[in-house]
N, C-alpha and C positions, 0 to 999 in steps of 0.2 A: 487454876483450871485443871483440872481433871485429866489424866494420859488412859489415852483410849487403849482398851487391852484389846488384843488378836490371841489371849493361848491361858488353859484353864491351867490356875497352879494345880498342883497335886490335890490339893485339900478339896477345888472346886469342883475339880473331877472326880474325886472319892465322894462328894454329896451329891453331885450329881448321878454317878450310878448307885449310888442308895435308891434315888429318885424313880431311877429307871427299871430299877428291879419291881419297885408296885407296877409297873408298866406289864411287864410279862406275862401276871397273872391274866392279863385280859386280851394278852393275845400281841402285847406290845414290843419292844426291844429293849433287852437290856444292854449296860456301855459296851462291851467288846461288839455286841451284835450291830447295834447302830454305828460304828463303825467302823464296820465291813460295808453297813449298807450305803453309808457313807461316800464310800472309795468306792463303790459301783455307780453311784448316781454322779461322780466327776469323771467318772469313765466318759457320761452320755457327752455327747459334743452341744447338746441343750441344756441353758438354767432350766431349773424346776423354780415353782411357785412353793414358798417356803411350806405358807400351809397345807401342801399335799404332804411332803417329806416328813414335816413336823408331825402331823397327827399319824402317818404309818408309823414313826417310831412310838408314838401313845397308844397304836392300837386302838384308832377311832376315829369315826365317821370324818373326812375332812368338814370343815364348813368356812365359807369366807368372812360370817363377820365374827366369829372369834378365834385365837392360838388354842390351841388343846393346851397347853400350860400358861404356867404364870408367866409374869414379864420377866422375874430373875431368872426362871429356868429357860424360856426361850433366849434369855441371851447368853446363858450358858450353852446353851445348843446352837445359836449362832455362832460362837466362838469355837467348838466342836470341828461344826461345821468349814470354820473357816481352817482349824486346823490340818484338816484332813485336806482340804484344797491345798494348801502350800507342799502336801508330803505328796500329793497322786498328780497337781499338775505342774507345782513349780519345780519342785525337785524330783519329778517325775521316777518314784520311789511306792509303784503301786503297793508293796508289802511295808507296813511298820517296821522297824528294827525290831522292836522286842518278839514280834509273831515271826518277824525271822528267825531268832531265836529258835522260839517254838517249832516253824519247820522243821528245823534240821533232827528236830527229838524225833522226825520220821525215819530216818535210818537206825534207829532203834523198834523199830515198828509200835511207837508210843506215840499218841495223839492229844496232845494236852488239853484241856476245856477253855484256856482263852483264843486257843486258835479254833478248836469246833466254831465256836460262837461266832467269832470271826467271820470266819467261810460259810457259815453258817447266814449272816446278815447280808452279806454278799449275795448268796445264794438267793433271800429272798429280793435283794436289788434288784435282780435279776425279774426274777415272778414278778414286782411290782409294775418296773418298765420296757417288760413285754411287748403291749403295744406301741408306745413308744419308739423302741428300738427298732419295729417295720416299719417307723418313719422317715427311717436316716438310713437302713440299707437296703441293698436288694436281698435278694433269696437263700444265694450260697450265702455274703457275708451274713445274713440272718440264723443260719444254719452253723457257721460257724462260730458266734457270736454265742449261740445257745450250748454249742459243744463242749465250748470253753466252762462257761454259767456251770453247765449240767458237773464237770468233772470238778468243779470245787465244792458244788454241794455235795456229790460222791464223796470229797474226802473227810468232808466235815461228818459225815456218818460212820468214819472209820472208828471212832472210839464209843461206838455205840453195843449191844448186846446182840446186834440182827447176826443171822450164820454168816453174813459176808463178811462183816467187821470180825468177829470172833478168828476166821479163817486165816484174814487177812495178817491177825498179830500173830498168829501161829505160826507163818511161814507163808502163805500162801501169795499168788501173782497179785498187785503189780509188784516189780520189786521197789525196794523203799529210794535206791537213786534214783530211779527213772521219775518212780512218781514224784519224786522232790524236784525235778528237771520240768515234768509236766506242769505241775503247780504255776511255778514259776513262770513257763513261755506263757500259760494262760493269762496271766497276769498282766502281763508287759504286752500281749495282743488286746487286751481290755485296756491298760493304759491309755495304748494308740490312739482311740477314740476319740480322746478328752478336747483334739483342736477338731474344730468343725471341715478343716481341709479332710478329714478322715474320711468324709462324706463322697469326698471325690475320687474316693482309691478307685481304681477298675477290680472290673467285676472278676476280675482273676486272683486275686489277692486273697491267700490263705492265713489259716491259724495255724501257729506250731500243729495243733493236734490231728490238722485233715491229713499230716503226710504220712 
């Protein structure tokens, strides 16, 4: 009998973002990107229906009677999937180690391209469960749920060419501990989420970022 795998070796993972890179072109996610988006949607204190998640990360129309991929790659993206659940809710470790890593290249005011991506999928976790997310809170946590979203996709733009990024590696505010501090509270306030008790916090309950 066959031993049921929960975790992509290196190789399944290295073909699957091959995979996921044809995905891009069309508006899809490639691997660092999906998961980021990953670890945003085990934030939500709701399952998702696979096929909504599955087809955002293909960048295409969801539909219920088919997967946007094949059966090898959707169980490779179940497996993904299931990955990223053990690191954001079991060992409630919203950041990968290796993008930890990559953080800390912010106090060099250097922003690598697998954490852009990263924060970047994140980011769009966010945009996707938008509505969503006015299901589960009220207004300020709404507000501060998005403040959180907004300052990771901000950072994911730092290694871009815009004058605010260019600025920013030159010297310019945030400074690079603070923001690495921000990052972070963001992170571990989006963690929170993941048990449905979250649902019950009082309406008093801030994010590192509102102080």
């Amino acid at each position: 009998m066959a031993r049921m795998k929960f975790k992509l070796t290196k190789h399944e993972e290295k073909q699957l973002g091959v995979l996921l890179e044809d995905c891009v072109t069309r508006g899809g996610l490639g691997l660092n990107q999906a998961k980021g988006f990953l670890a945003h949607l085990h934030c939500h204190p709701r399952t998702l229906d696979p096929s909504l998640w599955s087809s955002a990360i293909a960048g295409v129309e969801p539909e219920k009677s088919y997967w946007p991929f094949e059966a090898d790659t959707m169980d490779s993206l179940f497996m993904l999937y299931n990955q990223v659940h053990q690191e954001v809710v079991m060992k409630s470790r919203p950041l990968p180690t290796l993008m930890e890593e990559h953080l800390q290249a912010l106090e060099r005011r250097e922003i690598h391209q697998p954490l852009r991506e990263w924060l970047a999928g994140y980011y769009f976790g966010y945009q996707w469960l938008r509505d969503a997310w006015k299901e589960v809170s009220d207004e300020e946590q709404l507000e501060e749920i998005a403040a959180c979203a907004e300052l990771l996709g901000y950072v994911a733009t730092l290694g871009s060419e815009e004058p605010h990024a260019v600025a920013w590696r030159n010297g310019a505010e945030p400074e690079p501990t603070l923001l690495i501090d921000a990052v972070k509270d963001a992170l571990n306030y989006m963690q929170s989420w993941h048990s449905k008790e979250a649902t019950k916090q009082d309406s008093t309950t801030s994010s590192p970022l509102s102080h």
